[in-house]
C-alpha positions in Angstrom: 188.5 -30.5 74.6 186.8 -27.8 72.3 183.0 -29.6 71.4 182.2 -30.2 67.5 180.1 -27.4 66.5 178.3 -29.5 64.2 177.9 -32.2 67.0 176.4 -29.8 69.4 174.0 -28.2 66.9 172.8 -31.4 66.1 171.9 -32.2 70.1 170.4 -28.7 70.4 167.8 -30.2 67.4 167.4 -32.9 69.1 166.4 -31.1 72.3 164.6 -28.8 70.6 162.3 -31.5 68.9 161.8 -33.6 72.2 161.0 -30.7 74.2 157.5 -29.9 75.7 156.0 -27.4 73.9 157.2 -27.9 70.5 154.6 -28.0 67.3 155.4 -31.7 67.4 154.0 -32.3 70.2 151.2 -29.6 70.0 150.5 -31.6 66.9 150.7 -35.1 69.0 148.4 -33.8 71.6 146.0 -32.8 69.0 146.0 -36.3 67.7 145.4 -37.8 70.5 142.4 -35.5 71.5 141.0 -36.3 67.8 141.1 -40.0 68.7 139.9 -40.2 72.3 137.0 -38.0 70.4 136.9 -40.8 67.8 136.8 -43.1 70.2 133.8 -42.0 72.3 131.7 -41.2 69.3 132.1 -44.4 67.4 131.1 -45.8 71.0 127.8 -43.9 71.4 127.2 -44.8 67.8 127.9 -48.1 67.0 128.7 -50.0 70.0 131.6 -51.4 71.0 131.3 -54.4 68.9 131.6 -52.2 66.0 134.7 -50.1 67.5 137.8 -50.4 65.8 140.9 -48.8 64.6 139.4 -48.6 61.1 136.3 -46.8 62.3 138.2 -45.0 65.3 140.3 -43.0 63.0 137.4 -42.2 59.8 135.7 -40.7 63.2 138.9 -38.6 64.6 139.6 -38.1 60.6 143.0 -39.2 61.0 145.1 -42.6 59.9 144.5 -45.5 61.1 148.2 -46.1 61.9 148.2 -43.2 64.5 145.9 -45.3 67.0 149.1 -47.8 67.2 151.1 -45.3 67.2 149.7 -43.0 70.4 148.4 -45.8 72.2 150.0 -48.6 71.2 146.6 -50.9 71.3 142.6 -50.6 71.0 142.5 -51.8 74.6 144.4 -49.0 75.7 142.7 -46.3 73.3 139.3 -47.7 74.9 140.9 -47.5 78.6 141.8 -43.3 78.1 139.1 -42.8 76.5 137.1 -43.6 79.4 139.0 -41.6 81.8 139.2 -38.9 79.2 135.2 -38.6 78.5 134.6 -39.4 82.5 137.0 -36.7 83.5 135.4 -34.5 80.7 131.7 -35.3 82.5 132.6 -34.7 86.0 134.0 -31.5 85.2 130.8 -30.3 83.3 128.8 -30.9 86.5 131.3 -30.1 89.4 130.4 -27.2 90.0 126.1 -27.9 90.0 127.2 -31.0 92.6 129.4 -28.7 95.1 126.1 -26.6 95.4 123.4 -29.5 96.5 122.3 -29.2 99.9 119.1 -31.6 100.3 118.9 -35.5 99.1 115.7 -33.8 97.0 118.3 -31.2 95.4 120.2 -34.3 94.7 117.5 -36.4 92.9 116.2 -33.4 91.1 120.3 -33.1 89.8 120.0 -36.4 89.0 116.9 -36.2 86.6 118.6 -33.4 84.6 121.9 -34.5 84.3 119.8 -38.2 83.2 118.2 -36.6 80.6 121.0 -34.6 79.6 123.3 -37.5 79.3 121.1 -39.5 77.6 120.6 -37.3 75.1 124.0 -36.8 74.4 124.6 -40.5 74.5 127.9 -40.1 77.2 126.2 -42.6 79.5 126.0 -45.5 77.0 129.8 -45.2 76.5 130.1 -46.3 80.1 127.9 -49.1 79.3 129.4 -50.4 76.4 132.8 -50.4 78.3 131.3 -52.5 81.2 129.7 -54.8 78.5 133.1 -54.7 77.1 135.1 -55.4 79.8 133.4 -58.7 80.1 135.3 -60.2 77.6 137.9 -57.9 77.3 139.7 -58.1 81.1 142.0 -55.4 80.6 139.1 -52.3 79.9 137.8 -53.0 83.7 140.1 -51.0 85.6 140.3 -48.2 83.0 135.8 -48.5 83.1 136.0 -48.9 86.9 138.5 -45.5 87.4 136.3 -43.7 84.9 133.4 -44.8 87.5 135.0 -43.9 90.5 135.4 -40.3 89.3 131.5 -39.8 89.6 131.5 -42.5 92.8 133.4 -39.8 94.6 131.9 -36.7 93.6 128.1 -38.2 94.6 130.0 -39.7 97.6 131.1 -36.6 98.9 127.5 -34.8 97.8 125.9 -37.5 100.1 128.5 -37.3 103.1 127.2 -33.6 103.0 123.5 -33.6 102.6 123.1 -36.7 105.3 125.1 -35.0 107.5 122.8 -34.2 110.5 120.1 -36.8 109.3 119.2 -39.9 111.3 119.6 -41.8 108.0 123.2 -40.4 107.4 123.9 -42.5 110.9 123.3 -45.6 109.7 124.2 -45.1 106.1 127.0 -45.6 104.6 128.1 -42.6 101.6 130.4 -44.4 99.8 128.3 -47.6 99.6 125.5 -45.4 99.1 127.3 -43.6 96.0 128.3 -47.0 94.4 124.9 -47.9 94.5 123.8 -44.5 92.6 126.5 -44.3 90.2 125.6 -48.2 89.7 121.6 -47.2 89.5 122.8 -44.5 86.9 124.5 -46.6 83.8 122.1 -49.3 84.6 118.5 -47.3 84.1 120.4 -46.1 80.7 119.7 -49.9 79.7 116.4 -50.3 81.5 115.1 -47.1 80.1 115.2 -48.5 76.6 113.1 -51.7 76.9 111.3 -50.1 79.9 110.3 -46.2 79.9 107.3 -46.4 82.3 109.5 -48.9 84.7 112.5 -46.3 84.8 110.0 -43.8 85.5 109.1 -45.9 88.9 112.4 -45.8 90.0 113.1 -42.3 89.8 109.3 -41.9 91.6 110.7 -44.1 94.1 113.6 -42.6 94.9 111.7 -39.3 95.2 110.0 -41.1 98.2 112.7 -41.9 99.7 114.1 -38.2 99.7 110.5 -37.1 101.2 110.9 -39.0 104.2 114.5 -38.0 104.1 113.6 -34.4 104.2 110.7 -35.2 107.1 113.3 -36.8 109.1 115.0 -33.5 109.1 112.0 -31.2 110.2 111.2 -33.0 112.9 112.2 -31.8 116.7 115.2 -32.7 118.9 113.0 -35.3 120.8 111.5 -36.8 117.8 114.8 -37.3 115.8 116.4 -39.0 119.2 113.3 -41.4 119.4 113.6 -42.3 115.6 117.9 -42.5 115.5 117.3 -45.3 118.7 114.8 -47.0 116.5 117.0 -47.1 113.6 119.9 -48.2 115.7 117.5 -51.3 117.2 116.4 -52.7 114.0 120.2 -52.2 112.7 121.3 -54.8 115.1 119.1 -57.5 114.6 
């Protein structure tokens, strides 16, 4: 059977049109870039009580009907644009993370990439998500991946600069990152009612590297005496 030329032309459109690559979809991928932009700005701006699919698009300049239309819900704009702005933050810093070798290197890090953050507001888009997800079930696994991302980069920082330590024996990395990347969005919100008391905390910590970094100069004998001390007050 010979096919309809007119028939076949029309499929080869239709090919054409749905395959990757085309302007259509370099013009959908643009779109959706220009909201999960939107998205994150009208978070660090106004809040998330204030983010909708009005003031997503005015922010992304685009209609309002395209947030429906590429996401299908604000719940689900709000969920990528977490991973998208996490993945976006990770990858800034990657590179500065691979390259810590001391738990001082890695408060120090921590301090700039603070004040860097805060500045540019990408920390309180984590915390309006968490505040969101309270009453909005279906942002916390979307807010918990976009976590998770910096859990495991810090995780695998601390796996690394413990190593060797007697406190890397009786600590644990990954709790130990959860509690950071936890200590992180939450001195965002302290830091606003409570500059001098965020301040403490970061002194704190810095304590708590110095005796980390003691532990490490001291001899053979002395790290075996303080590793069976550790280990005793662990088990009771």
């Amino acid at each position: 059977m010979t096919a309809d030329p007119e028939n076949a032309g029309r499929a080869g459109d239709a090919r054409r049109s749905a395959s990757p690559g085309t302007p259509k979809d370099a013009r959908g991928r643009e779109t959706r870039e220009k909201l999960l932009g939107g998205a994150l700005r009208t978070l660090t701006e106004q809040g998330i009580a204030k983010t909708s699919a009005r003031s997503v698009a005015a922010a992304a300049g685009v209609n309002q009907a395209l947030v429906f239309y590429h996401f299908g819900s604000m719940d689900e704009l709000l969920a990528a644009a977490c991973r998208h702005g996490a993945e976006q933050r990770v990858t800034r810093y990657r590179e500065r993370l691979a390259a810590i070798g001391t738990f001082a290197e890695l408060l120090q890090f921590g301090r700039e990439m603070h004040a860097e953050e805060r500045a540019g507001g990408h920390v309180a888009v984590l915390a309006q998500l968490l505040a969101g997800a309270q009453t909005q079930p279906r942002l916390a696994p979307a807010t918990a991946a976009g976590l998770d991302l910096w859990i495991e980069e810090l995780e695998a920082v601390l796996t690394r600069v413990l190593a060797g330590n007697p406190l890397g024996e009786l600590t644990d990395p990954a709790g130990l990152a959860r509690t950071c990347a936890a200590a992180f969005v939450g001195l965002e919100l302290y830091e606003g009612v409570d500059p001098d008391g965020a301040e403490q905390v970061l002194a704190s910590l810095e304590q708590l590297a110095s005796i980390a970094a003691a532990l490490e100069e001291l001899g053979p004998l002395a790290q075996r005496a303080v590793r069976h001390r550790l280990r005793r007050d662990g088990r009771r």
